[in-house]
The first five atom37 places (N, CA, C, CB, O) and aatype in JSON, in Angstrom:
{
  "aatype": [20, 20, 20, 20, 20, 20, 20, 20, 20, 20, 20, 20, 20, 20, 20, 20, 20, 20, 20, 20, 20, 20, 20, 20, 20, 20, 20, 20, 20, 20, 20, 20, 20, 20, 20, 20, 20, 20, 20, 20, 20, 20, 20, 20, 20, 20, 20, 20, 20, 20, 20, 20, 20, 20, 20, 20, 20, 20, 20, 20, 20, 20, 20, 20, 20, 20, 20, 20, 20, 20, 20, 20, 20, 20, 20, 20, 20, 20, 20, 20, 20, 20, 20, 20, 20, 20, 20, 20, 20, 20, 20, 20, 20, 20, 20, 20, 20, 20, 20, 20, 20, 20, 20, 20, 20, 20, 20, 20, 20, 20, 20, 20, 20, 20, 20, 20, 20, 20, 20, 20, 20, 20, 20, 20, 20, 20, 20, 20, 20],
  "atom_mask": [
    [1, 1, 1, 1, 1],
    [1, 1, 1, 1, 1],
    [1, 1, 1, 1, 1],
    [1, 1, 1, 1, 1],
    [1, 1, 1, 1, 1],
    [1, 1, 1, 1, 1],
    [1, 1, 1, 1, 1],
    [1, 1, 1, 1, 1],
    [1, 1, 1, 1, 1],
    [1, 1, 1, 1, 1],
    [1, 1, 1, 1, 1],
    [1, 1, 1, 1, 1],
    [1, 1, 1, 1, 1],
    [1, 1, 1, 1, 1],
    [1, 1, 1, 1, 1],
    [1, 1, 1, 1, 1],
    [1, 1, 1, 1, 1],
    [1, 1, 1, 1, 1],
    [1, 1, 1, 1, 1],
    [1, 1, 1, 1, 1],
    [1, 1, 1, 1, 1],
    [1, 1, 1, 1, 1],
    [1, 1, 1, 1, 1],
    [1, 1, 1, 1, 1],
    [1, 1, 1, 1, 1],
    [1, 1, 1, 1, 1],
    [1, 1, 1, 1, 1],
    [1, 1, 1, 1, 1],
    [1, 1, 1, 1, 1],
    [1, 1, 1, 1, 1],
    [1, 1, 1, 1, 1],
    [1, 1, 1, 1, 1],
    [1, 1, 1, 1, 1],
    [1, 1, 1, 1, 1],
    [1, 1, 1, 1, 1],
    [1, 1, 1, 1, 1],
    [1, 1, 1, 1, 1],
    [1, 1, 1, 1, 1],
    [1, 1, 1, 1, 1],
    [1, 1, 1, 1, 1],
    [1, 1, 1, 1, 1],
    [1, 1, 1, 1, 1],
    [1, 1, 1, 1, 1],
    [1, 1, 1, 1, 1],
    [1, 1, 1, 1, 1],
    [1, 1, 1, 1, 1],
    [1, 1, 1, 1, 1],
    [1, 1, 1, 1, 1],
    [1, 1, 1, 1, 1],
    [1, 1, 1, 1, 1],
    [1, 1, 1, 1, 1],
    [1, 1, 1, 1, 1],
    [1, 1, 1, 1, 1],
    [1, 1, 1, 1, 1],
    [1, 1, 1, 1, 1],
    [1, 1, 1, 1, 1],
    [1, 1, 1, 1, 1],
    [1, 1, 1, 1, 1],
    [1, 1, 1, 1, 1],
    [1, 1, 1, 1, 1],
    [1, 1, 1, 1, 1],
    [1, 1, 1, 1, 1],
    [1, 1, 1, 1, 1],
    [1, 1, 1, 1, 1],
    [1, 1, 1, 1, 1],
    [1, 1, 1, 1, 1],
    [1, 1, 1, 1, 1],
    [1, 1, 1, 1, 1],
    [1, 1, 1, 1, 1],
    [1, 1, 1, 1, 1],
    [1, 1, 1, 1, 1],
    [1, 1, 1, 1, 1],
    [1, 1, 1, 1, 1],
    [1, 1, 1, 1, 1],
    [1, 1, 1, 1, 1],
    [1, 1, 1, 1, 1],
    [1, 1, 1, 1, 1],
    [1, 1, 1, 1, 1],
    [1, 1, 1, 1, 1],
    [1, 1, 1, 1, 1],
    [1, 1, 1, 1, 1],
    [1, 1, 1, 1, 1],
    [1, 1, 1, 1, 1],
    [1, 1, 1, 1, 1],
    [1, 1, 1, 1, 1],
    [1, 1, 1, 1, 1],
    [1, 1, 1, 1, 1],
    [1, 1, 1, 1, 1],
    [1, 1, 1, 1, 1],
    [1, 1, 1, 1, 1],
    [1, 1, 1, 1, 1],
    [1, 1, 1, 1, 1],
    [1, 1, 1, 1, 1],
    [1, 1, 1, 1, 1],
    [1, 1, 1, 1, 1],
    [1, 1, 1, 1, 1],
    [1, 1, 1, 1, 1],
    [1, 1, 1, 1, 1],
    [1, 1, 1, 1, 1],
    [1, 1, 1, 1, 1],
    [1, 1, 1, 1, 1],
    [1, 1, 1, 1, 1],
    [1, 1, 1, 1, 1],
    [1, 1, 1, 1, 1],
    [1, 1, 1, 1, 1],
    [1, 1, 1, 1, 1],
    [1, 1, 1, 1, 1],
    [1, 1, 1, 1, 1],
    [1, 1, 1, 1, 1],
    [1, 1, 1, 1, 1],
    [1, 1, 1, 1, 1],
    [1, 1, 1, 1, 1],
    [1, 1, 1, 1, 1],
    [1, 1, 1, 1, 1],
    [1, 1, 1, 1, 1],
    [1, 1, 1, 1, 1],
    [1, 1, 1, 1, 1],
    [1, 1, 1, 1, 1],
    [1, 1, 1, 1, 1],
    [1, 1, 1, 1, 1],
    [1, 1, 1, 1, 1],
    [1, 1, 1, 1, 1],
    [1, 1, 1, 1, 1],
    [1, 1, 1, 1, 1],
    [1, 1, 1, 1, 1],
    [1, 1, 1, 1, 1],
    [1, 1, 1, 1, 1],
    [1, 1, 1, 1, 1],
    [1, 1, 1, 1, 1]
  ],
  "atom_positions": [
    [[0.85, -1.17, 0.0], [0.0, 0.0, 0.0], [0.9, 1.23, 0.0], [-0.97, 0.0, 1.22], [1.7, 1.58, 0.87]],
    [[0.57, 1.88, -1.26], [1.41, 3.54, -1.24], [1.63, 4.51, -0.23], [0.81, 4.45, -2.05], [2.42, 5.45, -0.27]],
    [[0.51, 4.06, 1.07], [0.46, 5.22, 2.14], [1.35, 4.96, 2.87], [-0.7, 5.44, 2.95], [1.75, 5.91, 3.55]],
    [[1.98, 3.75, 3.06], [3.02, 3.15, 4.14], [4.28, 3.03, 3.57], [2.65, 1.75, 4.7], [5.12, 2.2, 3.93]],
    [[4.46, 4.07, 2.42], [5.89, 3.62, 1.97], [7.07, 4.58, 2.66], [5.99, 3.72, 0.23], [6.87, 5.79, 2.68]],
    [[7.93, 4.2, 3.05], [9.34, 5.54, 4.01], [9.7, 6.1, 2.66], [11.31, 4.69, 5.1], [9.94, 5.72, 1.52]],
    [[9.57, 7.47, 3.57], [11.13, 7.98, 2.52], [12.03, 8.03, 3.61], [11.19, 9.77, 1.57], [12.03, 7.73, 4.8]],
    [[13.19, 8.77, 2.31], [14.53, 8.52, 2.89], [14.73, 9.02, 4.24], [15.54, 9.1, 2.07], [13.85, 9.66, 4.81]],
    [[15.68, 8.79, 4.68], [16.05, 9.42, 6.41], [16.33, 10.77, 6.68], [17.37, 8.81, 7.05], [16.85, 11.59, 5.93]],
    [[16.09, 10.84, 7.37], [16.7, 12.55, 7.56], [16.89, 12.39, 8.89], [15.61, 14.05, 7.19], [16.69, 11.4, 9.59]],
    [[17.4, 13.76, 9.24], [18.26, 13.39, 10.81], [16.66, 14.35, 11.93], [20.74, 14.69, 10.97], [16.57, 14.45, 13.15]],
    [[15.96, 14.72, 11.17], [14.82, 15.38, 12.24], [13.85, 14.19, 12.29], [13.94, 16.96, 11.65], [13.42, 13.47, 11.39]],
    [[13.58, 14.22, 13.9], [12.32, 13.36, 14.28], [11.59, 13.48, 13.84], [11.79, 13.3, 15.18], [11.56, 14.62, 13.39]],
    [[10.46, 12.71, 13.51], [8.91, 13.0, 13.43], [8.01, 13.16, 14.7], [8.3, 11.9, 12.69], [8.12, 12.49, 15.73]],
    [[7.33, 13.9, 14.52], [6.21, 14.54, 15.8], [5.49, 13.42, 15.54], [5.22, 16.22, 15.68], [5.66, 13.22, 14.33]],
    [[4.67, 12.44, 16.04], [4.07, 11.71, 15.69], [2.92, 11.45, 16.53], [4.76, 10.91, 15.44], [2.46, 10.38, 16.9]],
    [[2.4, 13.11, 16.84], [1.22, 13.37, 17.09], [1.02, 14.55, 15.77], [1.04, 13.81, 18.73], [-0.09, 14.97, 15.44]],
    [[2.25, 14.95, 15.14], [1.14, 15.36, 13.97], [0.94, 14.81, 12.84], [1.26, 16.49, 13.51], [1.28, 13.7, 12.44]],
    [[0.12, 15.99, 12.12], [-0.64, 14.79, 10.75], [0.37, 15.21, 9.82], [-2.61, 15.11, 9.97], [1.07, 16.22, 9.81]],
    [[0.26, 13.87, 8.72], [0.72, 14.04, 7.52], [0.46, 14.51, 6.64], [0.89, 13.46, 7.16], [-0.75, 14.27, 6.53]],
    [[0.83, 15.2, 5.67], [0.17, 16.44, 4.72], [-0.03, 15.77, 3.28], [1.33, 17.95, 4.56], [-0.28, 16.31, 2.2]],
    [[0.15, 14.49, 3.58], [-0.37, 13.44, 2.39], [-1.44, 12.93, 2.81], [0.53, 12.24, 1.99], [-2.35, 12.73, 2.01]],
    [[-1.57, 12.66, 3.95], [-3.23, 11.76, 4.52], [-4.11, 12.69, 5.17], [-3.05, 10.41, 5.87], [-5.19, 13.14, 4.78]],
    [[-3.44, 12.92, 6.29], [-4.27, 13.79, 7.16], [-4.26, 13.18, 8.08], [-5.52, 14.16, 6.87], [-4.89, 13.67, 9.01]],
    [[-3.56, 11.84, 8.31], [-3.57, 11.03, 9.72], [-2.4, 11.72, 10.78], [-3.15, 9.23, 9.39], [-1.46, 12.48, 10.55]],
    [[-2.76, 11.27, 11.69], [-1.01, 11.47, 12.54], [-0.66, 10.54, 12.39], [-0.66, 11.75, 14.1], [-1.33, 9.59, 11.98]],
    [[0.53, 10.53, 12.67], [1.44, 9.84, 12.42], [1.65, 8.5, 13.55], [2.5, 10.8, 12.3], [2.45, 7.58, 13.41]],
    [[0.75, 8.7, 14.6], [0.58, 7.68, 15.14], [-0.61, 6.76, 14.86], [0.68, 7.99, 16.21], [-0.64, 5.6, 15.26]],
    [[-1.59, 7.34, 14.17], [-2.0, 6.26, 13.19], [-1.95, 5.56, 12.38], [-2.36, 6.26, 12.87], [-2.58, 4.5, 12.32]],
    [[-0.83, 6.21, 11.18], [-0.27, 5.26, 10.35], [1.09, 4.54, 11.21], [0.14, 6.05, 8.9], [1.69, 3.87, 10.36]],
    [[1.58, 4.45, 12.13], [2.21, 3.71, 12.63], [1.41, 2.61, 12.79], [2.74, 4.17, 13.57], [1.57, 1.61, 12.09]],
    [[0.25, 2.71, 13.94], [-0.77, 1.52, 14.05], [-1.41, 0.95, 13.12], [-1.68, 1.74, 14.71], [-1.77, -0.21, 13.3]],
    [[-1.77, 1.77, 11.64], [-2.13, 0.97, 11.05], [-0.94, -0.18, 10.16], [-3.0, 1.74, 10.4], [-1.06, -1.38, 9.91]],
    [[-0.11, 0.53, 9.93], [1.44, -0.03, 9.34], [1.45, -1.47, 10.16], [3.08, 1.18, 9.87], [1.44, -2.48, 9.45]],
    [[1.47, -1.65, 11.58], [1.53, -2.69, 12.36], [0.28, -3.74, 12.24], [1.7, -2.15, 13.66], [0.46, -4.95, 12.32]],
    [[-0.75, -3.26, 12.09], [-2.0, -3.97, 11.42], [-1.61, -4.99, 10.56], [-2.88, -3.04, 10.6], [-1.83, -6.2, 10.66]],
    [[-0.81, -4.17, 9.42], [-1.35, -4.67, 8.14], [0.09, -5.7, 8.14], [-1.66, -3.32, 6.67], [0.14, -6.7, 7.42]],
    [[1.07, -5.36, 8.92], [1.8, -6.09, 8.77], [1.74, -7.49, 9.2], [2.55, -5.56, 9.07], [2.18, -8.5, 8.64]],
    [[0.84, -7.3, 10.77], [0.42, -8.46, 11.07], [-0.65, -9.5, 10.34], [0.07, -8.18, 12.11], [-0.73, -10.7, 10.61]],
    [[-1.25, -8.98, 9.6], [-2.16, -9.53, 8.3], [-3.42, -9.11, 8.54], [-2.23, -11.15, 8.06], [-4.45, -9.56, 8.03]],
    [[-3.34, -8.36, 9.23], [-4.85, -7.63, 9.07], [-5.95, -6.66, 7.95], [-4.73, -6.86, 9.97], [-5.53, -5.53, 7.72]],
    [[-6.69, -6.88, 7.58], [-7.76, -6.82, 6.03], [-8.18, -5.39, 6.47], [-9.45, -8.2, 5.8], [-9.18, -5.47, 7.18]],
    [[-7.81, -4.23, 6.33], [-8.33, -2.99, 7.22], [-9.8, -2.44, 6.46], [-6.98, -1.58, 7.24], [-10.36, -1.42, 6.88]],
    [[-10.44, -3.35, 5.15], [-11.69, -3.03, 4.68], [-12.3, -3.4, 5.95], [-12.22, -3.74, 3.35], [-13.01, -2.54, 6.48]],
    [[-12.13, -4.64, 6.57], [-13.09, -5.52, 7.44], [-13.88, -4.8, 8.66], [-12.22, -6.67, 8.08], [-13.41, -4.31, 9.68]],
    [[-14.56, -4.85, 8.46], [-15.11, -4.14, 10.43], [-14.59, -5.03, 11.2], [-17.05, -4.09, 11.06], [-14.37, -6.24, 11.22]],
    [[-14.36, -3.59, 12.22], [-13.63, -4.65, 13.85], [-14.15, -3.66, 14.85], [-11.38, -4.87, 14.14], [-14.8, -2.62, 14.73]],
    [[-13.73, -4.21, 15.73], [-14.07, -3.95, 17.02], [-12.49, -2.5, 17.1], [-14.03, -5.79, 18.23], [-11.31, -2.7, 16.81]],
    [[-13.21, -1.01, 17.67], [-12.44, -0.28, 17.86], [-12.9, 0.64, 19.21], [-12.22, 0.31, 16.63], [-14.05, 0.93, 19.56]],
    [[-11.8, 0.93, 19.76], [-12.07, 1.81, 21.17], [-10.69, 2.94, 21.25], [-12.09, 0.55, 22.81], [-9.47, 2.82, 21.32]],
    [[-11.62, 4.01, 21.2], [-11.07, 4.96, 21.54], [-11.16, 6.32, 22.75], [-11.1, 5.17, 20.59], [-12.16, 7.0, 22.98]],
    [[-9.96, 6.43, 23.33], [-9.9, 7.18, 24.45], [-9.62, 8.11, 24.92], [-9.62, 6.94, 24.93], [-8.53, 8.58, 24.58]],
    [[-10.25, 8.68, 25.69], [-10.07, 10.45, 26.21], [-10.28, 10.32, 27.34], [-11.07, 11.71, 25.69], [-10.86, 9.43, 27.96]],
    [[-9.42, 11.92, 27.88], [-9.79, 12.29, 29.62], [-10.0, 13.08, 29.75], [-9.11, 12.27, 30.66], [-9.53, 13.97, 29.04]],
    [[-10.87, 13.34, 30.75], [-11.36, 14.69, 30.8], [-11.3, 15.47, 32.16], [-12.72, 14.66, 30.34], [-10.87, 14.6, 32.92]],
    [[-11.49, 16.6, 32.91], [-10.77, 16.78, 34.26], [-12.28, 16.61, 35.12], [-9.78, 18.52, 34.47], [-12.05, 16.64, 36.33]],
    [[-13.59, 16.47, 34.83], [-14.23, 16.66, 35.48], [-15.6, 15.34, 34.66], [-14.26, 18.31, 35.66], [-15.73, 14.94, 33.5]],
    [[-16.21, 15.12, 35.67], [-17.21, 13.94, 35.18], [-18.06, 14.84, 34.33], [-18.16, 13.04, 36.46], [-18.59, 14.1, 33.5]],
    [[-18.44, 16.07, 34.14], [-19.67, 16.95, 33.6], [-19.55, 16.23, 32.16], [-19.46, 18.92, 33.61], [-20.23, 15.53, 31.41]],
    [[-17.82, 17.03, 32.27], [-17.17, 17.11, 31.06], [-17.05, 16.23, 30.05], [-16.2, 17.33, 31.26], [-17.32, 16.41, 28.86]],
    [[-16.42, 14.8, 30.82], [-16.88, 13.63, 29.93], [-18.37, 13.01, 29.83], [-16.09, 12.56, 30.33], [-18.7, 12.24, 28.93]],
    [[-19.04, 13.36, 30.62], [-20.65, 12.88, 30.27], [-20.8, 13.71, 29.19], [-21.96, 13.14, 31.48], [-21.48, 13.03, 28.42]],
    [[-20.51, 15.15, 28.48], [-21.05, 15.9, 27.48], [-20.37, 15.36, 26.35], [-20.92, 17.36, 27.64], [-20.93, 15.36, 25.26]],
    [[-18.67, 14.68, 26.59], [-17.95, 13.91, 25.66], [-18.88, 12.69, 25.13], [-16.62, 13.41, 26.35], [-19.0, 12.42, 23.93]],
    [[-19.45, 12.09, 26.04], [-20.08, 10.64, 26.45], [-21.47, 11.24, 25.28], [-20.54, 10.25, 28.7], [-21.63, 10.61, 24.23]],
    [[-22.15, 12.16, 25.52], [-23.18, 12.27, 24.5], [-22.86, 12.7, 23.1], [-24.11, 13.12, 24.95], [-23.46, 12.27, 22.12]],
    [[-21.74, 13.71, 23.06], [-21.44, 13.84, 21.58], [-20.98, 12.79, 20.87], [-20.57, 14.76, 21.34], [-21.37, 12.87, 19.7]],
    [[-20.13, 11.6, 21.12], [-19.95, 10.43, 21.05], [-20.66, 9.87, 20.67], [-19.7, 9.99, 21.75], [-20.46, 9.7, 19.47]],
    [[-22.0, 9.13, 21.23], [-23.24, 8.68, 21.21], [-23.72, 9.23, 19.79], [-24.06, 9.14, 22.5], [-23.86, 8.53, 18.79]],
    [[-23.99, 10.81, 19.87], [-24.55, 11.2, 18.86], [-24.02, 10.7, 17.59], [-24.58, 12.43, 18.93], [-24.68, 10.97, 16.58]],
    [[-23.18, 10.17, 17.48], [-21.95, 10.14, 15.9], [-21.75, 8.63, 15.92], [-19.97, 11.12, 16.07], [-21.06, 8.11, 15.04]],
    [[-22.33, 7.88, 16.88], [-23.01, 6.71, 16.44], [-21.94, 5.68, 17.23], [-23.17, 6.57, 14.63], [-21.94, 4.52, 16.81]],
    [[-20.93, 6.02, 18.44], [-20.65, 5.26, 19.41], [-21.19, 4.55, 20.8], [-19.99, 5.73, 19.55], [-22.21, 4.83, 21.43]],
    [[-20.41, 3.76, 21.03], [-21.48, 3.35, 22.43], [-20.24, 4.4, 23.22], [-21.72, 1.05, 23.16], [-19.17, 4.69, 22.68]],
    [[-20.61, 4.79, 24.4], [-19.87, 5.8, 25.12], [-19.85, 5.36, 26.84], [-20.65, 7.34, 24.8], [-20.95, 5.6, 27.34]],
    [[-18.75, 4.71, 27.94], [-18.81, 5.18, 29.13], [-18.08, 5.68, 29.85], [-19.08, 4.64, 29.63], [-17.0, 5.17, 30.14]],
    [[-18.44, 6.71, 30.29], [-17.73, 7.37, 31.58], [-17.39, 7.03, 32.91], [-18.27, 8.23, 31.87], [-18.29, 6.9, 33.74]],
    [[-15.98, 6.84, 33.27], [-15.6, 5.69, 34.28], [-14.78, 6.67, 35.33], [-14.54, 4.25, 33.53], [-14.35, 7.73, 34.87]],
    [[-14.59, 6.4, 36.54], [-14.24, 7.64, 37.34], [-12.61, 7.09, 37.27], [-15.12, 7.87, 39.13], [-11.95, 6.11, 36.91]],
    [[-12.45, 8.58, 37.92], [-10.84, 8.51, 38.38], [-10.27, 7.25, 38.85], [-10.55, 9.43, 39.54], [-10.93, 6.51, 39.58]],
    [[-9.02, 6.94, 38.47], [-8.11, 5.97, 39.08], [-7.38, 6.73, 40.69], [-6.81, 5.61, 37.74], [-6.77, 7.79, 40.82]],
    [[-7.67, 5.93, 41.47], [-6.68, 6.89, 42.49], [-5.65, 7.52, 42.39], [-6.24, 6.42, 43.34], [-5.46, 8.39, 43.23]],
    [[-4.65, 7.3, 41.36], [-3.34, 8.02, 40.85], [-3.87, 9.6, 40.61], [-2.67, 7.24, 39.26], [-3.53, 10.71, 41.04]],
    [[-4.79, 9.16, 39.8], [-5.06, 10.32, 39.07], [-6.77, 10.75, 39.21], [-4.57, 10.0, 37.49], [-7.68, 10.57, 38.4]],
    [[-6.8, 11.45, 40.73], [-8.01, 11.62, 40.9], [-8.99, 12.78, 40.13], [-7.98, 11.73, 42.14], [-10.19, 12.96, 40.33]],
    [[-8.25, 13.37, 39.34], [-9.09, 14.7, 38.48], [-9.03, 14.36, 36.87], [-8.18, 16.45, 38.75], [-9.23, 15.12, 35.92]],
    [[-8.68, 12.94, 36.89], [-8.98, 12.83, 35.44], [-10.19, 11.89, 34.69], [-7.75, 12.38, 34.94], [-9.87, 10.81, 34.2]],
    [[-11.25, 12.26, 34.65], [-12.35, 10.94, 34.12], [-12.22, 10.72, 32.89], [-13.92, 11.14, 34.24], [-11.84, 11.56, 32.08]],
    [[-12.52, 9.54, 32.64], [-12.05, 8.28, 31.6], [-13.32, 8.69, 30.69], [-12.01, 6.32, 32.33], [-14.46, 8.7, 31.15]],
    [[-13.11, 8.96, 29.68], [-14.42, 8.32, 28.64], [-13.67, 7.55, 27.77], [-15.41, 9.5, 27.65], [-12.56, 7.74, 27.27]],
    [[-14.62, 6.47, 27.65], [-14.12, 5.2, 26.3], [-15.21, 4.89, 25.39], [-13.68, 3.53, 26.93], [-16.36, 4.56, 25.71]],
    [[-14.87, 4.99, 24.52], [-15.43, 5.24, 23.16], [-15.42, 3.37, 22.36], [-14.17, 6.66, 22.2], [-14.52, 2.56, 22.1]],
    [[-16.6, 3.37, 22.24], [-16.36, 2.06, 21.38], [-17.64, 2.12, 20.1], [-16.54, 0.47, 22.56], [-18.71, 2.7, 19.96]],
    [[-16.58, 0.9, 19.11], [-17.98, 0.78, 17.99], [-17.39, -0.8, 17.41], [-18.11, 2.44, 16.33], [-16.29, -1.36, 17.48]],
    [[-18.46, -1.1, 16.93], [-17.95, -2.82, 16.66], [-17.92, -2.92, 15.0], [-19.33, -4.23, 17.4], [-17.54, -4.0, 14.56]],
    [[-18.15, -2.26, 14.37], [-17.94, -2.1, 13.08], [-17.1, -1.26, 12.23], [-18.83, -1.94, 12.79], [-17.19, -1.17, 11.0]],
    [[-16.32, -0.68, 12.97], [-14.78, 0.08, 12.74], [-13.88, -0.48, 11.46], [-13.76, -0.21, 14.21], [-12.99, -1.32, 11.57]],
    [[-14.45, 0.43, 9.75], [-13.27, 0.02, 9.16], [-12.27, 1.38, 8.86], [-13.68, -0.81, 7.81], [-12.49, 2.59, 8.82]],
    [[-11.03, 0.51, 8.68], [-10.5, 1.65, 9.32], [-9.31, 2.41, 7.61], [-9.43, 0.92, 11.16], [-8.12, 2.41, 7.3]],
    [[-10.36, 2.82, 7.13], [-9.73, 3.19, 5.99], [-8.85, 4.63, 6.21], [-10.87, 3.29, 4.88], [-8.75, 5.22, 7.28]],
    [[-8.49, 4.87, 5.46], [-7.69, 6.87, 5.64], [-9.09, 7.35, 6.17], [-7.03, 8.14, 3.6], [-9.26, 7.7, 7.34]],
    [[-9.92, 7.34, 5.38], [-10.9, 8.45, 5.69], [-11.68, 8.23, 6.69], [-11.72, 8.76, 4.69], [-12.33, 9.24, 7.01]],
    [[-11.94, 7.02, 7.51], [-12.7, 7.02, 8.63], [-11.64, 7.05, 9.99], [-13.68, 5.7, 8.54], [-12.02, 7.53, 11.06]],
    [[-10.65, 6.63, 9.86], [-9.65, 7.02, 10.86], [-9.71, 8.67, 10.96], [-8.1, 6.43, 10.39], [-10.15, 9.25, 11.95]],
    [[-9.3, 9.21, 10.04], [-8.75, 10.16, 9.89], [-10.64, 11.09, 10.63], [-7.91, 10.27, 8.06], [-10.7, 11.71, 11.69]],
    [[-11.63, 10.91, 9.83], [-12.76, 11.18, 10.89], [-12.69, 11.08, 12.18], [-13.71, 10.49, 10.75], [-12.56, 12.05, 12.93]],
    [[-12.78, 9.64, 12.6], [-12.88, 9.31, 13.83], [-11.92, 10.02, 14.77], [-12.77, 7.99, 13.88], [-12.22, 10.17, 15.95]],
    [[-10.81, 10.43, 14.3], [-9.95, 11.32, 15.05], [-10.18, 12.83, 15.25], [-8.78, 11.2, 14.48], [-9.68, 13.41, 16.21]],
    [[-11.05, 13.58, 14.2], [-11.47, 14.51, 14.26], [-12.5, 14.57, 15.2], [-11.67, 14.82, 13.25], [-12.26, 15.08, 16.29]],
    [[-13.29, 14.25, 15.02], [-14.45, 13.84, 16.09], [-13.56, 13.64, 17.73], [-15.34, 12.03, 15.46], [-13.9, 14.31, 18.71]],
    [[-12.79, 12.96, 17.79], [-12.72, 12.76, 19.19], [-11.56, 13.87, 19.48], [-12.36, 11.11, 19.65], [-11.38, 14.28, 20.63]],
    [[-10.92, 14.25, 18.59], [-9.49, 15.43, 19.0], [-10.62, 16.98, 19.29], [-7.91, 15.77, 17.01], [-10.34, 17.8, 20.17]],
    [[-11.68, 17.1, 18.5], [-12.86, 18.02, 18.66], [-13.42, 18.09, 19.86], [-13.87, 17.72, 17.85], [-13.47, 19.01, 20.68]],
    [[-13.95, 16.7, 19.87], [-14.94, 16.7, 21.73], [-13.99, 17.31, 22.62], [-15.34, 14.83, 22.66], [-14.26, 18.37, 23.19]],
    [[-12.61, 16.53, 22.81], [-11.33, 16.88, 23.83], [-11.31, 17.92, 23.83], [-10.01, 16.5, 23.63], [-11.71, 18.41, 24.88]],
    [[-10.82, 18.98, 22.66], [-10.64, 20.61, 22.46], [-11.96, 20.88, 22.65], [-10.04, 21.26, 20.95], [-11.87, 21.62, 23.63]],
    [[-13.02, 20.8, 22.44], [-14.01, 21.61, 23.23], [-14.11, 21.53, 24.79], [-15.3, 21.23, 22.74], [-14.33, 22.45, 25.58]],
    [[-13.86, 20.09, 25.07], [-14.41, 20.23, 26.59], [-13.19, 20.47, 27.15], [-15.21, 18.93, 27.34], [-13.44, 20.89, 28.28]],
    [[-12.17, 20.44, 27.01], [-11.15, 20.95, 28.1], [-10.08, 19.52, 28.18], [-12.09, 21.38, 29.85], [-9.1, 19.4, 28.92]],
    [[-10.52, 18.67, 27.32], [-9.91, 17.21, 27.51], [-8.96, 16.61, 27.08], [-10.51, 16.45, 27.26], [-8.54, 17.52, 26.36]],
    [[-8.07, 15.59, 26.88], [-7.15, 15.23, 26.22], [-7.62, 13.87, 25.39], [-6.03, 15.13, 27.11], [-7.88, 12.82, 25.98]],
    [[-7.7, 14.0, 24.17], [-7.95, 12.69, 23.29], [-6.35, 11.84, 23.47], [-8.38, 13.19, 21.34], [-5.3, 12.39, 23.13]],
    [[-6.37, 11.01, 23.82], [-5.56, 9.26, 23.89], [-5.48, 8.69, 23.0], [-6.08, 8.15, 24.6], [-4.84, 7.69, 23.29]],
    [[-5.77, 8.67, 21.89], [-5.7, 7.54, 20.89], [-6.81, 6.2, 21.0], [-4.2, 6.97, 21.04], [-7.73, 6.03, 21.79]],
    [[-6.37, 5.41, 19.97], [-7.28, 4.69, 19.84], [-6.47, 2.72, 19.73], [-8.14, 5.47, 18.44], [-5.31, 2.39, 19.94]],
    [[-7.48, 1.99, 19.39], [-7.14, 0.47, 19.24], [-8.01, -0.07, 18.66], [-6.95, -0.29, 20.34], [-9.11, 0.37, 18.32]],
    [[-7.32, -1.51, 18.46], [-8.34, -1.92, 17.49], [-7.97, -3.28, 17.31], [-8.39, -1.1, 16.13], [-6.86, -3.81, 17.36]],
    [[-9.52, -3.93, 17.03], [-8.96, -5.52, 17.01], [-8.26, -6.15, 15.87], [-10.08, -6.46, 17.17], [-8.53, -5.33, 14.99]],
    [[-7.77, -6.77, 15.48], [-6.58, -7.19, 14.63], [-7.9, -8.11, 13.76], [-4.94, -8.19, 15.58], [-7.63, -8.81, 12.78]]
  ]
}
């Protein structure tokens, strides 16, 4: 696949929270998907995908938890871990996740959006092989 091909080296890192100006993914998505496909995974196929955010206050991810919902995820909001008592969990799931450029590259908008509106940090995502 043309999207996963390297170029040559250069001596600067890649940010690999930003996007590529060929896809529009970050760059930590085409890493994960690169690892997918290497493992033999069919990325037309629906799978099972969950993706994650935090947010500093439960309001916050319950309003994450419904915009979510609205865009056609199942959504729950799970409280703080004792480490980290000001951060609530929302987890994002859908069982029919294919994960082409353009629905990744959605699905990331959508959840990097909810985060920047509510005050939250989008986590990334997973996905079943």
């Amino acid at each position: 696949m043309a999207l996963f091909r390297r170029k040559a080296k250069s001596d600067k890192p890649v940010d690999m929270k930003a996007r590529s100006p060929k896809t529009g993914l970050k760059h930590t998505d085409i890493a994960l998907l690169g690892q997918m496909l290497k493992g033999g995974a069919d990325l037309s196929t629906p799978r099972h995908a969950v993706y994650y955010l935090y947010f500093p206050t439960e309001h916050a991810a319950a309003a994450g938890a419904d915009e979510a919902q609205d865009a056609g995820y199942t959504a729950e909001v799970r409280e703080p871990l004792p480490a980290y008592p000001d951060q609530w969990s929302l987890v994002c799931e859908r069982q029919d996740a294919v994960l082409s450029v353009d629905n990744v590259r959605e699905a990331d908008d959508l959840f990097q959006g909810i985060a920047d509106r509510l005050g939250g940090e989008f986590d990334g995502w997973e996905a079943a092989m």
